[in-house]
C-alpha positions, 0 to 999 in steps of 0.5 A: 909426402910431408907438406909445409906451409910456406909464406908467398911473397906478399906474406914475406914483404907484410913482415918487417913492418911489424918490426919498424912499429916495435922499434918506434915504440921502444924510441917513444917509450924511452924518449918519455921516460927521459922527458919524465926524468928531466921534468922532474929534475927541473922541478927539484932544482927549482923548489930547493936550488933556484934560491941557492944560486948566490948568498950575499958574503958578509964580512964581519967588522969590528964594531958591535952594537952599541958602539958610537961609530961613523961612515966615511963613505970608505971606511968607518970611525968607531969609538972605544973606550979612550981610543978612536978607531978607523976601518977601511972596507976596502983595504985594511992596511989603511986601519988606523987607531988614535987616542982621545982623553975627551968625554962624551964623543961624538962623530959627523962626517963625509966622504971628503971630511969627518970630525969628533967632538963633544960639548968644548970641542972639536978635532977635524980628523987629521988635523992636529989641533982641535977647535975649542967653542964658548958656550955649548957645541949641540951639533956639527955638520961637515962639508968639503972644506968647511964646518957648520957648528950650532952653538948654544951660548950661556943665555941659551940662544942658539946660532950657526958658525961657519968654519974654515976646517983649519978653524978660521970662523968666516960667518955667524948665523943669529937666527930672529923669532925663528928656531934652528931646524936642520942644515947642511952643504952641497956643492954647485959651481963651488961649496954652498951652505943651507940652514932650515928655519921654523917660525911659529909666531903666524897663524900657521907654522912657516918654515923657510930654508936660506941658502949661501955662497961661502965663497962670497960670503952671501945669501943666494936665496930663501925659500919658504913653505907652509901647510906643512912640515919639511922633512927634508931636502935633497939637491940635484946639479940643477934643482933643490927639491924640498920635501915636506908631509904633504908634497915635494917642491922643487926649486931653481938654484938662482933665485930659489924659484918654485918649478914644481909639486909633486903629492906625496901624501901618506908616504914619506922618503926612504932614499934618494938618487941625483937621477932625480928618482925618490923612494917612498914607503907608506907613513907609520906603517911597516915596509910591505910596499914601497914606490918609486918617483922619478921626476925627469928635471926637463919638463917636470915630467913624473913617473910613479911605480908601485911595488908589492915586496914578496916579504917585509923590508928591513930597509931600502936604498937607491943604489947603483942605478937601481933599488934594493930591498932588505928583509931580514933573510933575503936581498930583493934587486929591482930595476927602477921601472919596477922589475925584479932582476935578482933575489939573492940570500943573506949569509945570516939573518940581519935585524938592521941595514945601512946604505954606506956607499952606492955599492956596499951595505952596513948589516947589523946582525946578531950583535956585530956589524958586517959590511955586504957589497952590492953588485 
């Protein structure tokens, strides 16, 4: 009789373990293939779509290079032959164009007021009559609802008329031994005046700034600084902060007091923000690196952060509580304590860019003129 080989229990119960083994390797196959895809996946996106996540729009304006124009703080002036012209950023409706038969214009202005002139003259916008000047009109700086103009008469001294915007002249600047630097508006507890002086018949060059209150018609204080030039000055609700080559000075509004000194030597100020926070880039150099100084107006206290930008700056800016650094291609935002939040691309390479607002940039490309909001 034919016999068979059976298994015995033991044998039948080894079995389907062999089975599960198979099953679970087939399980730890598929789940590496698919950590394999998703890996790779990963490392395509990031090296060809990461960069990709927003393009700054550019919209194209009608200025091209070349063209005199002006920042209104919401739209733009520009000139053409014969012919003014404003463009709105915001709402095109607003466009507006107003025929001029002057030569050789030129535009100053705000957000509150801008006006045209050339060497005779000078028309606020909106305003329907122009103000004609004796002399030489050399330059004109706008305020709220005042004028500053520096004119040189026929023996060529030169001195500083401050203007109503109706041309109703309230003061007269004459300044003695000393040259006309630089001036300006701002406006604390109502609109107030400043005028940058340079004296040379010292040892040493002083420069001193003068400031006013045009509502009573009165000096409020000066300032005055040596061992080095002033470059600029930037005003706060609580301090005029004065800066120069070699350090920023801070002064009170009453009486002009110094509160401080901050060492900027090698650097000089590329922007400025009310929080008080300055942007600095390395003297003479190209814009590879830039930092930041915030200085907190209570006690004087200074915070200074250096960045390394991963591409050289066109420009950078202080805007929106934060900064943006432009390069020709790419649009890098930075929190101020130094961390980049985003690096976003341009719709087409820039060679020039301009702060026009706390959230709208003005790009030069190619020739033509686009506006870039900024988030």
């Amino acid at each position: 009789m034919e016999s068979r080989y059976r298994p015995n229990q033991a044998e039948r119960r080894q079995t389907p373990p062999r089975r599960r083994r198979s099953r679970g390797f087939r399980t730890l196959l598929f789940t590496g293939i698919l950590v394999g895809v998703f890996t790779v996946a990963l490392v395509v996106y990031l090296m060809f779509f990461r960069d990709r996540e927003r393009t700054i729009s550019m919209t194209q304006t009608p200025i091209s290079s070349g063209m005199t124009h002006l920042n209104t703080g919401r739209g733009l002036l520009y000139q053409t032959d014969g012919a003014i012209h404003y463009y709105d950023w915001i709402d095109e409706k607003r466009n507006y164009t107003y025929g001029t038969a002057a030569d050789d214009i030129r535009m100053t202005g705000n957000t509150t007021m801008s006006a045209v002139y050339n060497r005779n003259s000078l028309q606020v916008v909106g305003k329907t009559s122009p103000m004609t000047f004796t002399g030489t009109i050399e330059t004109v700086e706008c305020g709220i609802k005042h004028l500053a103009v520096l004119r040189k008469d026929s023996d060529g001294q030169e001195s500083v008329l401050i203007m109503t915007e109706d041309g109703e002249q309230l003061d007269q600047i004459l300044p003695v031994s000393t040259f006309i630097v630089d001036f300006g508006f701002y406006n604390v507890n109502g609109e107030r005046f400043w005028i940058e002086l340079l004296s040379i018949t010292a040892s040493e060059p002083t420069v001193t700034i003068r400031t006013y209150e045009l509502a009573k018609k009165s000096q409020t204080g000066a300032i005055q600084v040596q061992s080095q030039l002033v470059e600029d000055v930037y005003i706060t609700d609580s301090s005029i902060f004065v800066a120069g080559t070699n350090q920023i000075i801070r002064y009170t509004h009453g009486g002009n007091q110094e509160t401080g000194r901050f060492t900027i030597y090698g650097y000089t100020v590329l922007d400025f923000s009310a929080s008080p926070t300055f942007l600095l880039t390395p003297r003479g150099g190209d814009m590879h690196s830039v930092k930041l100084l915030r200085i907190t107006e209570a006690d004087n206290t200074v915070t200074e952060t250096y960045l390394q930008l991963p591409s050289e700056g066109v420009a950078g800016f202080l805007m929106n509580n934060s900064l943006i650094v432009v390069s020709r291609e790419k649009m890098f935002t930075y929190k101020l304590d130094g961390s980049l939040s985003e690096t976003a691309v341009l719709e087409f390479p820039i060679e020039n860019a301009y702060k026009l607002s706390d959230t709208m940039l003005l790009l030069e490309s190619g020739g033509q003129f686009y506006t870039a909001s900024v988030k």
